[in-house]
N, C-alpha and C positions, 0 to 999 in steps of 0.2 A: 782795590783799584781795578780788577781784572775784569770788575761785574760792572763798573759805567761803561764799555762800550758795547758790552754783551747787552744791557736795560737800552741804549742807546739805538744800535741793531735792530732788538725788537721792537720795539717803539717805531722807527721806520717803516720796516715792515709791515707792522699794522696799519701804520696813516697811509702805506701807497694801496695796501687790499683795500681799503676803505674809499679811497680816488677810482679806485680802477671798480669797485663794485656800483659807487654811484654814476660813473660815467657809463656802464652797460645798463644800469636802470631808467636812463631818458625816456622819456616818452619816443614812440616810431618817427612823429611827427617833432625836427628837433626846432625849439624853442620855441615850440605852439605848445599849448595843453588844453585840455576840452573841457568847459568849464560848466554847470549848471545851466540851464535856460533860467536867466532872469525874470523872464517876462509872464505877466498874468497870461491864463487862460483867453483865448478869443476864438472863432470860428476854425481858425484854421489848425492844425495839430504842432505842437511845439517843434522848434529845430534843432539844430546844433549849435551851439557857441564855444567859441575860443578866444586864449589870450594868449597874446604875445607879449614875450617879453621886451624888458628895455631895451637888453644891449642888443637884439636880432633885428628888430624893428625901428631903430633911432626912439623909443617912447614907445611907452606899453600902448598898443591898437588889442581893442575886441572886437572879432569879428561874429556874427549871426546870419545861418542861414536856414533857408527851410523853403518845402514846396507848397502850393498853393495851387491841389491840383482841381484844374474845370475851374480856373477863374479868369483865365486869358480870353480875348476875344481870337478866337481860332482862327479867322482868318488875319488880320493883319498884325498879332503879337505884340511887343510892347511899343507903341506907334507913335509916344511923344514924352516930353518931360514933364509933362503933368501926370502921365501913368506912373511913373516914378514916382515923383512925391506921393501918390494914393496908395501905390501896392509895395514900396520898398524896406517898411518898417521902421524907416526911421524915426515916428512918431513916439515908435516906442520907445528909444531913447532918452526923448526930448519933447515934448510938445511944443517947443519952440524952436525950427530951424528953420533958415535962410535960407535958399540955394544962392549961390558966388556966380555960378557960371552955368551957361547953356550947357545939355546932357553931352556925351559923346556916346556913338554906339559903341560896342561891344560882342566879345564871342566867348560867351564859358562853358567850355565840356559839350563843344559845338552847338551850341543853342546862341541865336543873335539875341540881341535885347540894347538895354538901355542905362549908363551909369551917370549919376547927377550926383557934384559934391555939396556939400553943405555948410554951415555954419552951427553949430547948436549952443544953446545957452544952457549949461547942465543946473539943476536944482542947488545944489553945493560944489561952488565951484567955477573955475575959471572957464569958459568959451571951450569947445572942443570942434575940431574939422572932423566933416563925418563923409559917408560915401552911401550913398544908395546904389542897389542894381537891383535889375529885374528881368530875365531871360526866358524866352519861352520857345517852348514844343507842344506844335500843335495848340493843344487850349492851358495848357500845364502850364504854371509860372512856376519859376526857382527865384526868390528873392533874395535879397544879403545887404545885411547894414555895415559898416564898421564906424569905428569912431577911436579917435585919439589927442592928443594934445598937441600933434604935430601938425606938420600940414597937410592939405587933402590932396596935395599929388603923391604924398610922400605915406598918405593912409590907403590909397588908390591903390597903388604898386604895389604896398604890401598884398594887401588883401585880392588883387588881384593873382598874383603869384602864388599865394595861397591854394586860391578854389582851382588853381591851374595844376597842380599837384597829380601825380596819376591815382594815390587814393580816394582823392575828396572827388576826383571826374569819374573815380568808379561807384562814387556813395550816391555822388548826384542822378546818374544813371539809372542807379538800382533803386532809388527812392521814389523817382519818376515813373520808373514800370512798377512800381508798387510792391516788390519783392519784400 
């Protein structure tokens, strides 16, 4: 009788080391993680992509970014919400999306630019609200898609809040000056 609370004991002890080692093993970035680039090859050099999860984001959002250097027009940046729909990637998502609403500007990692939500109709699969943006330096575009099942103010914010981060405004930086 003396050995079930001793088996007992340990057995705890194991399952709290085991709590407490995968709670130090998070990713930096908590309830993002960096996932594959989905996307074919194209002109430009692949980006970054992430997923969030459900419970941090209301519904799992992915986001994709990546720069698109020397394809801005240098002087006037990204100048309307037709530049969006061309240079934000959302096609690659979907070849079928909607814009909902007129763009609003934007400022990410101090660069202005331009964000336009969407509507997309995924391959398999019910309707997703999507976001495009497109920021630019000098002739440099930074673009960024996301998309999710929720809604596009609510994909918006996330992903906004995201690339606002002081790592990813350090990635965007240093990706921009080519380092």
């Amino acid at each position: 009788m003396r050995k079930l609370p001793l088996i007992a004991s340990a057995l705890a002890i194991c399952a709290l080391s085991g709590v407490a080692a995968w709670v130090s093993a998070r990713p930096a970035i908590e309830g993002w993680r960096e996932i594959a680039w989905p996307f074919p090859r194209d002109g430009w050099p692949a980006g970054r992509a992430f997923r969030c999860d459900a419970v941090l984001c209301g519904g799992e959002i992915e986001l994709y970014v990546r720069p698109k250097i020397g394809f801005c027009n240098c002087d006037n940046g990204v100048a309307d919400d037709d530049e969006v729909d061309r240079v934000a990637d959302v096609d690659l998502i979907s070849e079928r999306f909607d814009p909902v609403e007129q763009g609003k500007a934007i400022e990410v990692a101090g660069m202005k630019g331009r964000l336009r939500s969407y509507r997309l109709q995924m391959a398999a699969g019910p309707q997703h609200a999507a976001v495009g943006m497109a920021v630019s330096r000098r002739c440099d575009l930074l673009v960024a898609s996301a998309h999710g099942k929720g809604e596009a103010s609510e994909v918006r914010r996330v992903a906004l809040s995201f690339l606002g981060r002081d790592d990813m405004e350090r990635w965007i930086k240093t990706v921009l000056d080519g380092r």
